[in-house]
N, C-alpha and C positions, 0 to 999 in steps of 0.2 A: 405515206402513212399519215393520218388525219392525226388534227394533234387531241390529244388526252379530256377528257373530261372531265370538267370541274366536280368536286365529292360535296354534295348539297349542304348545304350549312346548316346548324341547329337554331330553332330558333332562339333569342335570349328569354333567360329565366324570368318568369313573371310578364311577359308578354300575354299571356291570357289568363290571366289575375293571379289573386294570393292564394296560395294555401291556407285554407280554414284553420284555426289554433286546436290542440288537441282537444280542448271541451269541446269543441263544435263536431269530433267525429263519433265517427262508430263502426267497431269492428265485431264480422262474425267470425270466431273463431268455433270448426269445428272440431268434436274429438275433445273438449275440453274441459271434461270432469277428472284427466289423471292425465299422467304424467307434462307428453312436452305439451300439449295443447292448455292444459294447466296453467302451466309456466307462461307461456307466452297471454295467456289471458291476463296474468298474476301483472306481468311487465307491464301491457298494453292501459290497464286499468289505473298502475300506478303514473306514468304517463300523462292521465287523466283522461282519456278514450270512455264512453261507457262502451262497453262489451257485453256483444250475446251471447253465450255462454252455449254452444250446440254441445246436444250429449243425447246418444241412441233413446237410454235409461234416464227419464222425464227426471225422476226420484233423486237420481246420483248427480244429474245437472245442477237441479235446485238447490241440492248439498252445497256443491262445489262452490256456486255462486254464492251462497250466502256465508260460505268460509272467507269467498276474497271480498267480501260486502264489508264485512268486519274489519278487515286490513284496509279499508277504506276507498274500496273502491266502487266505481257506478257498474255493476254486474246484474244482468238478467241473465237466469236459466232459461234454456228453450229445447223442446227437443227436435232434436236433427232426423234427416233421414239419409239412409246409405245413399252417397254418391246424386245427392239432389237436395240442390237449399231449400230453407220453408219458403212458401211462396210471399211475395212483397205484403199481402193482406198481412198476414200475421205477423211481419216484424214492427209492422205500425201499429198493430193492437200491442204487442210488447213493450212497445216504446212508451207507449201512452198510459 
């Protein structure tokens, strides 16, 4: 019987740098003009993430976002498409 396999080891943490602090990210949350995807924007924002805000309904997004704008957070509405993100062009014109 050959003997056993070593179980490869993880590398250690921060070995291939920091993690960016939350102002430095950004999340696309989509589905998030109501209910959990709401929430989860509502969290991510207060966090300090700015967040893109995906919602089918352009109208109902730009609501949503500028409800959690007020609650203080960095939120842009965008509108999403079923089961396909906006393409990279457009979240850099959002962003900017």
């Amino acid at each position: 019987m050959s003997p056993p396999v070593p179980f490869p080891r993880r590398a250690p943490r921060g070995r291939f740098g920091t993690e960016p602090p939350p102002s430095q990210r950004i999340a696309l949350v989509s589905g998030a003009n109501r209910g959990l995807g709401l929430e989860v924007s509502r969290q991510l924002a207060a966090a300090g993430m700015t967040v893109l805000l995906g919602a089918r309904n352009l109208a109902a997004g730009e609501k949503a976002a500028k409800a959690l704008g007020r609650e203080g957070g960095d939120v842009h509405g965008s509108r999403g498409r079923h089961q396909r993100p906006p393409p990279a062009a457009a979240v850099c014109v959002a962003l900017s």
